[in-house]
Steps between C-alpha positions, in 0.01 A plus 500: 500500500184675400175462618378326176768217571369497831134407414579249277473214747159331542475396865346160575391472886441143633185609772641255782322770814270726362575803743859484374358483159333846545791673643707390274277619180454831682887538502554418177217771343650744691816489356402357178775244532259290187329545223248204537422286765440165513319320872480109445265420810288221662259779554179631240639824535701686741503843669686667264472399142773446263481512082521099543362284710606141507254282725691177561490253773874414436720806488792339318303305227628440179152659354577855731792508390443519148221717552737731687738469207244533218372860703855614483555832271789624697914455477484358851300273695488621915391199655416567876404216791263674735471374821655741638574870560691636191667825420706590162631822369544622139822516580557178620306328210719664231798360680305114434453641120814663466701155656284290227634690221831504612528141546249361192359332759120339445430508886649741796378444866639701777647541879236652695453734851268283739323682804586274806447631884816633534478707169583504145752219383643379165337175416779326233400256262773307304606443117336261267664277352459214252430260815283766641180282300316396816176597558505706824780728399475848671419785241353705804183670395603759181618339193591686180435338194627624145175422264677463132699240693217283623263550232719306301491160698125536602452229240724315676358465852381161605273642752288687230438187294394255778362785682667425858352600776777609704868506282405766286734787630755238572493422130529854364834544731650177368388548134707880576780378624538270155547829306588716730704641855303489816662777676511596880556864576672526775361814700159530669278627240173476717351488828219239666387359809720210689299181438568243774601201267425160742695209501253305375572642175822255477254231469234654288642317133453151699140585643248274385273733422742723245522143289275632193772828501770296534455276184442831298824604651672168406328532162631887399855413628547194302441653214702774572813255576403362131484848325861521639647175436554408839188197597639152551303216325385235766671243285887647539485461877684135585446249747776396775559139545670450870820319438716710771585272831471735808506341871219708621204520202393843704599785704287729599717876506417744740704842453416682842601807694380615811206315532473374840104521535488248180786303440463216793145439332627524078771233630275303666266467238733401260670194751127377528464434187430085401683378148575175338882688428753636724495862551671750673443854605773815411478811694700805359536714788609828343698629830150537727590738797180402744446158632445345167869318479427340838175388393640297206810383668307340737227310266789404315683323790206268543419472149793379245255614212505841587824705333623799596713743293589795625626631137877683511384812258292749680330669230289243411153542401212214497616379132900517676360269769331248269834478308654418818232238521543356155858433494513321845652137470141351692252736267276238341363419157213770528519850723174583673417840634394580817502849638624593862183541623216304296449155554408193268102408528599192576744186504421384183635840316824359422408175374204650273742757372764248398251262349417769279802551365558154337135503430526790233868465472533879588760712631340721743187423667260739667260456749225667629466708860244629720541846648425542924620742744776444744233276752435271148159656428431520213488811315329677130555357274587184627596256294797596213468249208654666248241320236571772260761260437406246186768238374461642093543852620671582810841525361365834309265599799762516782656813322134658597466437880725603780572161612445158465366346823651271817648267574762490243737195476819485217649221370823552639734459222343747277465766744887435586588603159253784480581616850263729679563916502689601774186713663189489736206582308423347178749224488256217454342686276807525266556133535135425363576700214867342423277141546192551332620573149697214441354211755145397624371618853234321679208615685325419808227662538359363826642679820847333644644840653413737820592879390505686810464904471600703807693823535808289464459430135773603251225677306295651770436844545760573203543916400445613131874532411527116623161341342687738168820302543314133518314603203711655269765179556241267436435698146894471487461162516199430192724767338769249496273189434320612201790668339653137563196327324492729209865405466455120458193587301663645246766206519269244448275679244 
């Protein structure tokens, strides 16, 4: 590829930490990876100046954007995060350009090497796919863009028009991927810094203080699910009315596994709980080898509420277990969650749960939880409302978030014939999708739930290849839901 080819990228640098800002500028001169550079900064001006400056409180603003776009005179558009330590080679940028034009693809992103204390180690990022639309997907920090791709929906972008403050770069990707691939390439193209991700981050989409982000969010993906004929209209969603004659009207499931620190108390908590219906408790105790079966069997003795089901299969996940749950001759009329080792707030949860369903005539209700530590302190952010959540739009903003809240509670016979996936992460997830196209979900948006995070937790302390796997089968899973809605779509158009 000749050098010509080469310097026909215009760089764009998102100024996150000015000291990796000038690094990174001084790299690039040296090996005159560019030929123009643009800095969009919070900053009046910066160390080391650039041919464009773009002052801007929000980085990913519809109005930066365009401006970004409007600057461009190149083939490609580089578009680097810096807040952190960078490093790219010629060579390893024409492999981006020479990937793009192999594929016709609008947008490439990369595997990269990340600097950790014991060395150098491929950081893998995974495949986008049609499901891949929500918001925090992981690009890494070096994006490719092909410029006579996106110029042509700039006209297009939501953002732009209403000026958001925050969804602008999300809209450019999703206004891309209508025209265009979004490729990964699958080899580390660059190198950068580790950055120590917390586990707060799981929470940050719920955090109050995001809310003004989140509704430009909610705003760019609903129109996206429109411009590909896959939104559900409010109005097609139906109402249940309870006819079905069960001899319990609830049972709260509990799937557990080796959880002897937390199951005596999640039981417990459950049994206390005051109704005006009969109610029973079903533990699925998926073959526990600690003290966890003992615990049960012996709340169960004194207690003809509690069940215990030690399942025959031994490959069951969480979703297996809740199966096991569902089809049991003494499950009742509606299925409650409760996770080995939370707890319910208190003993009304049940009865305020079930009083919801036949006041919105729903088929899945979801409550509301507040986050402590193991000791029931509680922890940042606290309280987990989900109020994202809005009866004329959730259906359409579900496909956007990473999950849709807790407690959740099923009316049992439709989640019989839907079943749950046979697997231990993302299971309820899958079953709010299946439900939330076709039937109504309720809300409650006041706390009924305990989430307890400890070192225990299925999702604590997970590695990149496993946080990879959650993610990209979650995408699998809004693959599968909006290729679904564009179906019937087109059926009923």
């Amino acid at each position: 590829m000749s050098d010509d080819k080469i310097k026909n990228i215009t760089t764009a640098i998102f100024s996150l930490n000015e000291d990796y800002y000038s690094e990174l500028v001084s790299k690039l001169e040296k090996v005159k990876l560019v030929n123009q550079v643009i800095t969009i900064s919070r900053k009046e001006q910066l160390a080391y100046k650039s041919e464009l400056l773009i002052r801007s409180k929000y980085f990913f603003n519809g109005d930066t954007i365009k401006k970004i776009i409007d600057a461009v005179n190149s083939s490609f558009l580089l578009l680097i995060i810096c807040d952190r330590e960078i490093d790219i080679s010629v060579d390893e940028l024409n492999k981006m350009i020479s990937f793009a034009e192999q594929t016709d693809s609008g947008l490439i992103y990369s595997d990269y090497y990340e600097r950790t204390d014991s060395g150098m180690k491929i950081h893998s990022l995974i495949d986008y796919q049609v499901g891949s639309i929500r918001d925090d997907f992981d690009f890494g920090n070096i994006i490719l863009i092909s410029a006579k791709k996106f110029k042509k929906i700039v006209e297009k972008l939501i953002s732009v028009e209403r000026n958001h403050n925050f969804s602008g770069l999300y809209d450019l990707r999703l206004a891309i991927s209508r025209i265009s691939n979004i490729k990964r390439l699958a080899k580390p193209t660059y190198k950068c810094d580790n950055l120590s991700i917390s586990t707060d981050k799981l929470f940050d989409y719920v955090d109050p203080k995001n809310r003004a982000a989140q509704i430009e969010f909610e705003d760019t993906a609903t129109y996206h699910l429109k411009e590909i004929g896959a939104s559900i209209k409010p109005e097609s969603i139906k109402r249940i009315e309870f006819k079905n004659s069960f001899t319990n009207e609830a049972s709260v499931i509990i799937p557990v596994k080796n959880r002897e620190e937390t199951i005596k108390d999640a039981i417990e908590s459950a049994l206390k709980q005051s109704t005006n219906f009969p109610f029973n408790v079903i533990t699925v105790d998926n073959h526990s080898d600690d003290g966890t079966t003992e615990i049960i069997k012996n709340i169960s003795t004194n207690d003809e509420r509690l069940i215990h089901i030690i399942p025959e299969p031994k490959n069951l996940g969480i979703g297996g277990c809740w199966n096991e749950a569902l089809f049991h001759p003494h499950c009742g009329k509606f299925a409650i969650q409760l996770d080995s080792d939370d707890l319910y707030s208190d003993a009304n949860t049940i009865q305020k749960i079930v009083d919801k369903f036949y006041e919105d005539g729903c088929a899945m209700v979801i409550g509301s939880y507040k986050l402590t530590d193991f000791n029931l302190k509680e922890i940042p952010p606290g309280i987990i409302d989900h109020k994202e959540w809005t009866d004329e739009n959730g259906c359409n903003n579900a496909l956007r978030i990473n999950g849709l809240g807790a407690p959740r509670a099923f009316f049992t016979p439709i989640v019989r014939e839907i079943k749950f996936p046979n697997v231990s992460y993302g299971e309820d997830y899958a079953m709010g999708l299946a439900i939330l196209g076709r039937y109504k979900i309720g809300r409650i948006y006041e706390p009924v739930y305990i989430c307890r995070r400890w070192e225990g937790n299925t999702d604590a302390s997970l590695s990149v290849e496993q946080k990879n796997k959650h993610n990209f089968y979650k995408d699998s899973l809004r693959t599968k839901e909006i290729e679904e809605r564009q179906l019937l779509n087109k059926m009923s158009d």
